[in-house]
Phi, psi and omega in degrees: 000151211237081177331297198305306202289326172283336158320302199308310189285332164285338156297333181302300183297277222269020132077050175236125177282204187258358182255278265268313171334291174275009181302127169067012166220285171243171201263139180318332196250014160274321202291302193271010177275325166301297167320357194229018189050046196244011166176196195223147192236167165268145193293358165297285180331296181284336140348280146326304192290285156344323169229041141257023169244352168109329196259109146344113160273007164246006158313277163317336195275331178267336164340318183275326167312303168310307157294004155270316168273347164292340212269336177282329146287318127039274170287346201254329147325250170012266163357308207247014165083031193266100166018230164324271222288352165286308216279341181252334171269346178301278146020290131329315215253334152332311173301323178274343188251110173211195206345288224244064176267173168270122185332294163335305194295327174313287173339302184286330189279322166281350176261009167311260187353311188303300222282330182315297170308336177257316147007300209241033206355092176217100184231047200243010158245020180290307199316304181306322154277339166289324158299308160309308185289311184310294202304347163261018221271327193270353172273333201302142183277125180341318166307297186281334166328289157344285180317315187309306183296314206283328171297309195283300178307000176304284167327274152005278197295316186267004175270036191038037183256087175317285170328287159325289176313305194306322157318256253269303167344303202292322182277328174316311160313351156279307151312330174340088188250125166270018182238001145239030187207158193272189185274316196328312190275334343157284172298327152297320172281341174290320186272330165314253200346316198263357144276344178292347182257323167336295195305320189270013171074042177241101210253290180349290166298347175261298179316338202278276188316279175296350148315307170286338179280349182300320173300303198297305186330276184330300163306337178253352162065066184226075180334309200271312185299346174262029207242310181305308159324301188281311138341298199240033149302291226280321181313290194288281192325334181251019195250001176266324168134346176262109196266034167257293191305320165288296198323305180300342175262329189271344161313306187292301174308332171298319165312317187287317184317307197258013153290324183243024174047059150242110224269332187284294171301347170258346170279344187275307201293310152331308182310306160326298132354268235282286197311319177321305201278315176309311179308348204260348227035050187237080218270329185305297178301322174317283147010253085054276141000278188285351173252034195237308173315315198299319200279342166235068179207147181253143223272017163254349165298144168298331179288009179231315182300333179307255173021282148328302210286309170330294174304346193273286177320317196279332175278313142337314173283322187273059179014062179248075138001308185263030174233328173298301181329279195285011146282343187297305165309318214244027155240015182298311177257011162276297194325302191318324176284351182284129172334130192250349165255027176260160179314313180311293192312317187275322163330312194296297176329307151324299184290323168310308191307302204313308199290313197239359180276147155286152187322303185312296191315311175321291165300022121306313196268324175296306199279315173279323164256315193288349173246353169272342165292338174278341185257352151305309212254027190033073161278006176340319166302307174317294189296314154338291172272350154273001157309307223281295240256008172274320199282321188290341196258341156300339204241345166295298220280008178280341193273000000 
């Protein structure tokens, strides 16, 4: 650490000049030759000087060991999605860390931050840390590289940049060290990768990738992440058509969800369920299913409107006209809270058009927003069955 430059900046802080600093202890222009790193002192001296600036110099000498076992817990936070304790060690370490901390530590506490900001969904101080990491990216140690890539492509992956995330995925995986990072991230970046190759329908391969964070998961005896893992195993089995084989991974993530009492991930594993049984036409259970999901979703969420829609289609497909309306009514002013440019919102907007529009607004509304948005956002399946409910709903209104 480049003392004279942490002198400087805390005198600074404390709105002190270079005489009052250096009075009966060094000559002002010794001071500022210290400060620019232009020579070298003895630790009595600094010592003294430090603390007519308000600061321990041996305070500082022990900080970065302290920032380091916060930053290594941290890391262990993180890993495991925990809130509250990201929220306290940022905090902690906010206090600890400044200008001229070494730089590796700056670095690891900002590419931290990123996975914090997708955690605590908060991003409006990412841009600021995204930056601080471009501007050292050549100092970064082989480890936060890793971190970087695995963080930043995360990021991605929940702003809906597929194409990005699979970039970055690849290279943290190409960083990948077992001998300075454990399986756990290993199995984390693993389970990232195989949802992002999912999107690009390379299923085979996503089923490969998430199969191996499964093991590691399984071995370290990591419930809610193998809870997950088994959800979207049970997705590609069922999107290959073997649904014996999905039924059996969402059991199983179903034990586990109430096992560990998450209320969130068992709603998601019904859903799962519900489609699985559309596949089957087996549309009373699809059903079933799908209000089962609704019940452990909170009803401003997307993740409850998926559901809706689902449910909007499935009654659509049994021709039930009047169940579409009223679940259509009596979600009009929840919706209104929702992102309008997410995919989800214009699916509602759509079955509402479908139900209550005349053909023109419908095709206005189909060419311009609702299908160039599915298809942004490579929705293929998507755009597929509402081609089907389009084509059937053109053909009604020709007979």
């Amino acid at each position: 650490m480049e003392m004279g430059k942490v002198l400087k900046y805390y005198r600074l802080k404390r709105g002190l000049s270079q005489e009052e600093v250096a009075k009966s202890i060094v000559s002002p222009s010794y001071l500022s030759r210290i400060e620019n790193n232009k020579t070298t002192v003895e630790k009595e001296t600094l010592l003294l000087l430090f603390q007519r600036v308000g600061v321990e110099y041996d305070k500082i000498q022990s900080d970065e060991e302290k920032i380091k076992n916060i930053l290594h817990l941290w890391e262990k936070n993180l890993l495991d999605n925990k809130k509250e304790e990201c929220i306290q060690i940022d905090l902690k370490l906010h206090d600890l860390i400044h200008p001229f901390t070494n730089l590796q530590l700056q670095s690891e506490y900002h590419i931290k931050k990123v996975r914090t900001a997708i955690i605590l969904d908060e991003y409006d101080d990412l841009d600021n840390s995204i930056k601080f990491i471009n501007d050292c990216y050549e100092t970064l140690s082989p480890r936060n590289r890793f971190f970087y890539f695995k963080h930043l492509g995360e990021y991605y992956w929940v702003m809906k940049r597929p194409g990005k995330a699979k970039e970055y995925f690849e290279k943290g995986l190409a960083e990948y060290s077992s001998i300075h990072l454990s399986e756990l991230e290993q199995a984390d970046l693993y389970f990232l990768y195989a949802l992002v190759l999912y999107v690009f329908q390379k299923e085979t391969l996503s089923f490969s990738y998430a199969q191996s964070a499964l093991t590691i998961y399984q071995n370290n005896y990591k419930s809610r992440q193998c809870l997950k893992v088994h959800i979207h195993i049970g997705i590609c089995f069922s999107n290959r058509g073997d649904v014996h084989s999905a039924f059996t991974n969402f059991a199983k993530a179903r034990t586990l969800a109430k096992e560990i009492n998450d209320h969130e991930h068992l709603g998601v594993v019904y859903y799962n369920f519900a489609k699985t049984y559309l596949l089957k036409q087996e549309l009373s259970l699809s059903i079933k299913y799908i209000k089962e999901a609704m019940k452990y979703k909170e009803q401003t969420t997307l993740s409850y409107f998926s559901s809706l829609v689902l449910l909007l289609f499935v009654y659509k497909k049994n021709n039930n006209t009047r169940e579409c309306l009223k679940e259509l009514n009596y979600h009009l002013k929840i919706v209104e809270q929702l992102p309008q440019e997410d995919v989800v919102t214009k699916e509602f907007w759509f079955f509402y058009l479908l139900l209550n529009a005349n053909e023109k607004e419908l095709e206005i509304y189909v060419k311009k927003e609702f299908l160039p948005t599915l298809k942004k956002y490579r929705k293929n399946k998507e755009v597929e069955m509402y081609s089907r409910l389009l084509a059937e709903y053109y053909e009604k209104r020709a007979i």
